[in-house]
C-alpha positions in Angstrom: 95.6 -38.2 7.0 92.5 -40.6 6.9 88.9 -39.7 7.6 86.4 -40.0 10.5 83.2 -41.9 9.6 80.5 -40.7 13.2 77.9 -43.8 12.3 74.9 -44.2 13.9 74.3 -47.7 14.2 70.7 -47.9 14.7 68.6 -49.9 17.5 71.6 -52.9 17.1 69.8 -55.3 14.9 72.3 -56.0 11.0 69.3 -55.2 9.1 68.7 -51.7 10.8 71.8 -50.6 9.7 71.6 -48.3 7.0 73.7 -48.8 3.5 75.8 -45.8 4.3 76.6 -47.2 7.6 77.5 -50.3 6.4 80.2 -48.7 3.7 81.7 -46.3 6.4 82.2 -49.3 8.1 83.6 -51.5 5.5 85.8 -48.6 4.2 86.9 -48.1 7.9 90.7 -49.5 8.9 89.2 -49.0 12.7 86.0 -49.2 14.5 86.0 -47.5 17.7 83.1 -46.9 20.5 81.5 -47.8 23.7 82.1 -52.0 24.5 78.3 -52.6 24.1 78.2 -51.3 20.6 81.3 -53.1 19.9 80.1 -55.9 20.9 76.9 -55.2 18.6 79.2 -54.7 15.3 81.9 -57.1 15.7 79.3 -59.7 15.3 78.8 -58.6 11.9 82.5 -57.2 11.0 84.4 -60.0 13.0 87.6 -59.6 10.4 87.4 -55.7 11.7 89.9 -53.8 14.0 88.6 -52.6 17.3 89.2 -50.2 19.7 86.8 -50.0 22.9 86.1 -48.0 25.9 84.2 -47.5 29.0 81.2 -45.3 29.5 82.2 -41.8 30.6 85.1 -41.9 28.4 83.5 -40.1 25.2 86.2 -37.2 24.7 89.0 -40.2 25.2 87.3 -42.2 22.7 86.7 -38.8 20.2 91.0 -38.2 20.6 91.8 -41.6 20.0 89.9 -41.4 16.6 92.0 -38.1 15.7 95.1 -40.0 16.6 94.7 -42.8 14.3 93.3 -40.6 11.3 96.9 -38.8 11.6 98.4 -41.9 11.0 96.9 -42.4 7.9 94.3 -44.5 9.1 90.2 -44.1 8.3 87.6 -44.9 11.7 84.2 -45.6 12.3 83.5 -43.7 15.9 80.2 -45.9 15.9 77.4 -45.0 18.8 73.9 -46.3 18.8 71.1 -44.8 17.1 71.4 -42.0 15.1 74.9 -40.1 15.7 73.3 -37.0 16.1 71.0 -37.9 19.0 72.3 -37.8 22.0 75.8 -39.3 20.1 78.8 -39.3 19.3 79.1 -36.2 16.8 78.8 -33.5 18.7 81.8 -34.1 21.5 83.5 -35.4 18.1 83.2 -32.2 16.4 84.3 -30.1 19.2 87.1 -32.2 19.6 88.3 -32.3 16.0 87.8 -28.6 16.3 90.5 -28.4 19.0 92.9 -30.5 17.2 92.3 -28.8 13.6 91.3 -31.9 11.9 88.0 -31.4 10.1 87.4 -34.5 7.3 84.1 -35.9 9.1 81.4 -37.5 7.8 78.2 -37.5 9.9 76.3 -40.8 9.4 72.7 -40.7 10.2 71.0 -44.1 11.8 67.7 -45.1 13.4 66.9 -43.2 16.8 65.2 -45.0 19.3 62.3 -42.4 18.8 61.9 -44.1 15.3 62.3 -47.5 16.3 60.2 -47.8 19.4 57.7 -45.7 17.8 57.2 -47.6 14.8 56.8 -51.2 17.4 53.8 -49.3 19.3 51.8 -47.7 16.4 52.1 -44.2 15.7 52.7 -42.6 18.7 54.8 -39.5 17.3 52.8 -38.9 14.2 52.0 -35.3 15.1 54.3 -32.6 17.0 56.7 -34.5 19.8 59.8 -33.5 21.9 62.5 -35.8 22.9 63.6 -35.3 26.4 66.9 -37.3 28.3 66.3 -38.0 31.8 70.0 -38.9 32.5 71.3 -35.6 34.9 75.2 -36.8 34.2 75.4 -33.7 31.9 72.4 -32.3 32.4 70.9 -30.4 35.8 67.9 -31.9 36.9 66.1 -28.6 37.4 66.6 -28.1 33.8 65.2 -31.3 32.9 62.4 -30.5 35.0 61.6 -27.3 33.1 61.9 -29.2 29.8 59.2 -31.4 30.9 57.0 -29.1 32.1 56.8 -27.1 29.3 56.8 -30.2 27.1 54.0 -31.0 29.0 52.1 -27.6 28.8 52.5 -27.2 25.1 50.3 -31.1 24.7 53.5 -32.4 22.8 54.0 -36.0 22.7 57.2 -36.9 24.7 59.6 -39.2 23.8 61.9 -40.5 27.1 65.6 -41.4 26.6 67.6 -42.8 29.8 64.3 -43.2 31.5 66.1 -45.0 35.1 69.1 -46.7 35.9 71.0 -48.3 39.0 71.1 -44.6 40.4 68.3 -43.0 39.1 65.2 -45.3 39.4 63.1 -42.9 40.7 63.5 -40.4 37.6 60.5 -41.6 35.8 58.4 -41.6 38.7 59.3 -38.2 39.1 58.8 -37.4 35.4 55.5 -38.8 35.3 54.2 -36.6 38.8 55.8 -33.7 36.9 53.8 -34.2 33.7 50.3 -35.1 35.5 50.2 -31.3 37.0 49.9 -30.4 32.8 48.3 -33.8 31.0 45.2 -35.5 32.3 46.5 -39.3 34.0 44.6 -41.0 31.6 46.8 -39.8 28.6 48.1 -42.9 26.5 51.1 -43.8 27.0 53.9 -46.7 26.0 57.1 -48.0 26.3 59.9 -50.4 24.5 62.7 -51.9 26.0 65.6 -54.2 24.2 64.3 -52.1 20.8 65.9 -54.5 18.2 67.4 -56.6 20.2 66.3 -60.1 22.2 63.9 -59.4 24.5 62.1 -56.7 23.1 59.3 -55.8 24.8 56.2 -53.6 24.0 53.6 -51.8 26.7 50.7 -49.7 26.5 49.8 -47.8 29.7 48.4 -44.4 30.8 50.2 -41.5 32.2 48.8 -42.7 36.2 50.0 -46.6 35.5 53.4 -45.4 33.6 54.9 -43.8 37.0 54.9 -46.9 38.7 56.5 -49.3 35.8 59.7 -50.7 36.3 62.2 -49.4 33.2 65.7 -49.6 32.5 68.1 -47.3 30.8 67.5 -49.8 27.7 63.8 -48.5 28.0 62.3 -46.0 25.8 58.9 -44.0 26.9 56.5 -42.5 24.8 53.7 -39.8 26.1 50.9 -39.3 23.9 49.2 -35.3 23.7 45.4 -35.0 24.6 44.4 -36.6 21.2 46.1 -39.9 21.3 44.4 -42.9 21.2 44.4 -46.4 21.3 43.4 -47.9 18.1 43.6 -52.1 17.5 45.9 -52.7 20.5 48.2 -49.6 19.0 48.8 -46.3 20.1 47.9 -43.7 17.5 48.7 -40.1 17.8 46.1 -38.6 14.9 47.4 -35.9 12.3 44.0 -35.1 12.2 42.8 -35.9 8.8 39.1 -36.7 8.6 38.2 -40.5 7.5 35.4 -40.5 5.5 
């Protein structure tokens, strides 16, 4: 049999991709993954074979890889970011599982919470949570709680999936959920297109971030009571003293 690479591939740019990545890649007879982060690779791997699929289709995509592997073949399930994050390597895992196949190699990428973070400042430099808006898999009552207690407990709060054609009011919602706990003037942030043309950096407060139009290509960051903005950048202080 051949061997499953799960590669995170980072926010899309070549030169976030890490080295190990890269090799899983090049040692791969197969990529397979969602058509956007096909898309993303073959520009870089155009001699590559590909297999793609639709959103919704994860545990399709997951036996497709097992498939190939027992016929000899080695694939890259790529997904964006870091394959543990909201990726590929849990549903892959669970899958294998089922099937009794078991020679996978996790490969770790660049999260968005990395990425975005590092384009506004240091906005996650102290204690920080990351919380999915998207209620395909997940109840909305439960999100809910997580942000509330997020909230209570002053982390900073890192947004995935913030809206989309279905849910545009989720933010919104987020943000009236968060205001009971944080004061509106808390410094907030957000990236869209991380690593990709078009990238685009704000810096708001909690009040102004509720009414902001995002996309599910957006990533939001909260700040806790102690962030600030310093030189245009939003800084979340460890709390070392500067002398």
């Amino acid at each position: 049999m051949g061997k499953i690479y799960v590669v995170g591939i980072g926010p899309g740019e070549e030169a976030s991709l890490t080295e190990r990545a890269k090799k899983a890649i090049e040692d791969s007879d197969m990529i397979v993954g969602y058509k956007a982060y096909i898309d993303i690779v073959r520009a870089y791997y155009p001699d590559k074979k590909y297999l793609e699929s639709a959103m919704t289709q994860e545990i399709d995509r997951c036996d497709r890889c097992i498939d190939l592997v027992k016929d000899k073949k080695s694939v890259a399930l790529i997904c964006s970011g870091d394959a543990g994050i909201y990726g590929m390597a849990s549903p892959l895992l669970e899958t294998a599982q089922k099937r009794g196949f078991n020679d996978i190699e996790i490969i770790p990428g660049i999260t968005a919470a990395s990425s975005g973070a590092a384009l506004l400042g240091a906005p996650i430099n102290h204690d920080f949570c990351v919380i999915s808006l998207s209620d395909l898999l997940t109840p909305w009552e439960l999100i809910e709680k997580r942000l509330r207690c997020a909230a209570k407990g002053d982390f900073c709060i890192v947004l995935y999936n913030p809206a989309s054609h279905k849910r545009k009011d989720h933010l919104k919602r987020a943000c009236e959920i968060m205001l009971t706990e944080k004061s509106p003037d808390t410094v907030c942030g957000y990236v869209k297109n991380i690593g990709r043309e078009g990238t685009e950096t704000v810096v708001c407060t909690l009040s102004e971030l509720a009414d902001k139009q995002v996309d599910m290509f957006t990533t939001v960051f909260i700040g806790n009571s102690k962030t600030r903005i310093v030189n245009q950048k939003m800084v979340t202080p460890r709390g070392y003293e500067n002398k």
